[in-house]
C-alpha positions in Angstrom: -32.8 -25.5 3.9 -35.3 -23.1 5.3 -37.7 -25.3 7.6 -38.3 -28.6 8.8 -40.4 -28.9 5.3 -37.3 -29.1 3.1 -36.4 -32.9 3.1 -37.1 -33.5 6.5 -38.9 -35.9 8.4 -40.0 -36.0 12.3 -37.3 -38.3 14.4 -38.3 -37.7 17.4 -41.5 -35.7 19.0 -41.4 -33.1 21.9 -43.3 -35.5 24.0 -40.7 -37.9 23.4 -38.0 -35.8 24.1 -39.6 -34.3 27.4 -39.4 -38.1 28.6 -36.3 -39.1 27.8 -35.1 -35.7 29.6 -37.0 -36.7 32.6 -35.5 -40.2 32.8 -31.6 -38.6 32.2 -32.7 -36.5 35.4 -34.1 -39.3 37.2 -31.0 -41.3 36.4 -29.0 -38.6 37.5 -30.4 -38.1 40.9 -30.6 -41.8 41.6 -26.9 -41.0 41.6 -26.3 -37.6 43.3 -29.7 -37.4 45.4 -29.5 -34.1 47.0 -25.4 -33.0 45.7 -24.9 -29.7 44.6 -24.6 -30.7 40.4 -22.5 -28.3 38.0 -24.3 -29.0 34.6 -21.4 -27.3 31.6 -23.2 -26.5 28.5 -20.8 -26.5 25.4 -22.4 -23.9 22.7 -24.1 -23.8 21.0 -26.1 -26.8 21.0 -26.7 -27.7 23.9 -28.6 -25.0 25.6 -32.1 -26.4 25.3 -31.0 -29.4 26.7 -29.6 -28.0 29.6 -32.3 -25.7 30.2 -35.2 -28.5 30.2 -32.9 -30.7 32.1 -31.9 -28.7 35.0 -35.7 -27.7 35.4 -35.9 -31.1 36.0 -34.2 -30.4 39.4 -36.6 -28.3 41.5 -35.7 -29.1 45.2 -32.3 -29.8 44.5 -29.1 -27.2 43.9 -28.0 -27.0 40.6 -26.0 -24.7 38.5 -25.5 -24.4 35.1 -22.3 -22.8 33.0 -21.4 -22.9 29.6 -18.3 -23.5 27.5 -17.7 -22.4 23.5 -15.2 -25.0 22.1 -13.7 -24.2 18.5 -12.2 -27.4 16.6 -9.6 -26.3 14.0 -8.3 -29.7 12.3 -6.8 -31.9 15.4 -6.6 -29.1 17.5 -9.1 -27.0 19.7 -9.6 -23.7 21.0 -11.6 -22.5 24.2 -13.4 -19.5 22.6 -15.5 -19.3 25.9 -14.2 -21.3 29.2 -16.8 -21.8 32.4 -16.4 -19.0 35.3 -17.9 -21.8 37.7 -15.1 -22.6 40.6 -15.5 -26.9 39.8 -12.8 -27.5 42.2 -13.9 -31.0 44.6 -17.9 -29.8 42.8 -19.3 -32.9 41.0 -19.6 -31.7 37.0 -21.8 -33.0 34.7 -21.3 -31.9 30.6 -24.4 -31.4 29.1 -24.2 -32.6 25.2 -27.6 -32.5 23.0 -25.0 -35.1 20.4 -22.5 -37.4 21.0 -21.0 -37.7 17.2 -17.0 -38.7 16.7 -16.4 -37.2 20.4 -13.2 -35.3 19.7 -14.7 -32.3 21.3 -16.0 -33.8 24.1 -12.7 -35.5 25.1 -10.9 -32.3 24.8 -13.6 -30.8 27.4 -13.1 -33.3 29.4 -9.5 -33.1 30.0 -9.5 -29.3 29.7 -12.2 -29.5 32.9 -10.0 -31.9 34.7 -7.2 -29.2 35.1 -9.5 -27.6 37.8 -9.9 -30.5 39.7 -13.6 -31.8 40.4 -14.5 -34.5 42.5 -16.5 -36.2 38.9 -16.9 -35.1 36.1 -19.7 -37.2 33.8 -21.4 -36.8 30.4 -25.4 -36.7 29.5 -26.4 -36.9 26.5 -29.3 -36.6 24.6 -28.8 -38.6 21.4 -25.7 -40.7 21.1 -24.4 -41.9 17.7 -21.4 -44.7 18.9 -21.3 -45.8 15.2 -19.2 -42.2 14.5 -17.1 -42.4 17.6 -13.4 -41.6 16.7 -12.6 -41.3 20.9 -13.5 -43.9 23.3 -15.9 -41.7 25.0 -19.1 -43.6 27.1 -21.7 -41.2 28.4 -23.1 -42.0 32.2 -26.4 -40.8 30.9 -27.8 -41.5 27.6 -31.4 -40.8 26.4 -31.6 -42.2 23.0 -28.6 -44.1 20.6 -29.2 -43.7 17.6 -27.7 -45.1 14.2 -25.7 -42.5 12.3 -27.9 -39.6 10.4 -28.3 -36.3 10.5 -30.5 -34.3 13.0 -31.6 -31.0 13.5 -33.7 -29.7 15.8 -33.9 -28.6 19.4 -30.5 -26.9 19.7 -29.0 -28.9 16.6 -28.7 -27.6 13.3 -28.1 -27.0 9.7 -25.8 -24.1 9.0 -27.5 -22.3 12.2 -30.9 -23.2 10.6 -33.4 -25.7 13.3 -32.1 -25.3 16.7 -35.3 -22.9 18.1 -37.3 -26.7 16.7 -39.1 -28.2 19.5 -39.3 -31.7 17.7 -36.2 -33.3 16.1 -35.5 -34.1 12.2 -33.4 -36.2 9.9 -33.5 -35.9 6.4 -35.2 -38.1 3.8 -32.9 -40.9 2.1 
């Protein structure tokens, strides 16, 4: 695949996803009003995601760190751990994806070992229908049925995430 032209059709717009990002912020300060929020990005795909959310946020304190997580079969390896202190801090795991949730429940108890006072999931998209973990986000934008996206931050073999709209492929 080389662009959005091979095989793929638009899933969701950049207007639509600027919306849904403003109602997973709004959400999230209905909950935290004025808190300091730690937001941990996992690489790679969540980094637009973060970035739009957390602009969301102008009068309130935020910060953002990020996290590289490396699946090898059942096991998992921190290839780049957060240099935030999140001890008592209320976290927040950024996730573009929710797919089989493996990952994400690893990160989850690999953040509790530092001790925050929460720790909560947004995502973006959430696919239940591939859960393998019993793993409910606080904040969801969009659940969607289980296909393949790329697009802002998600990709194909590296190939979509700079995409400011969101793709699935053609059946």
């Amino acid at each position: 695949m080389k662009n959005a032209n091979d095989g793929m059709v638009p899933f969701l717009k950049k207007e639509e996803i600027t919306s849904l990002v403003k109602s997973i912020a709004q959400d999230i300060k209905n909950r935290f009003g004025d808190k300091h929020i730690h937001f941990i990005c996992p690489l790679k795909g969540s980094i637009l995601f973060v970035t739009d959310l957390a602009r969301e946020f102008k009068n309130s304190p935020v910060t953002i760190d990020f996290v590289k997580i490396e699946s090898k079969g059942n096991s998992f390896i921190v290839k780049k751990d957060i240099e935030t202190d999140i001890f008592n801090k209320n976290v927040i795991i950024v996730e573009e994806i929710i797919d089989a949730g493996r990952t994400l429940s690893f990160l989850k108890k690999h953040l509790s070992l530092s001790l925050p006072n929460s720790i909560e999931v947004a995502c973006l998209l959430d696919k239940p229908a591939r859960r393998e973990m019993p793993i409910s986000p606080e904040y969801v934008g969009k659940t969607i049925d289980d296909r393949f996206v790329i697009g802002y931050g998600m990709d194909s073999d590296e190939v979509g995430r700079n995409y400011s709209d969101i793709y699935n492929f053609l059946q």
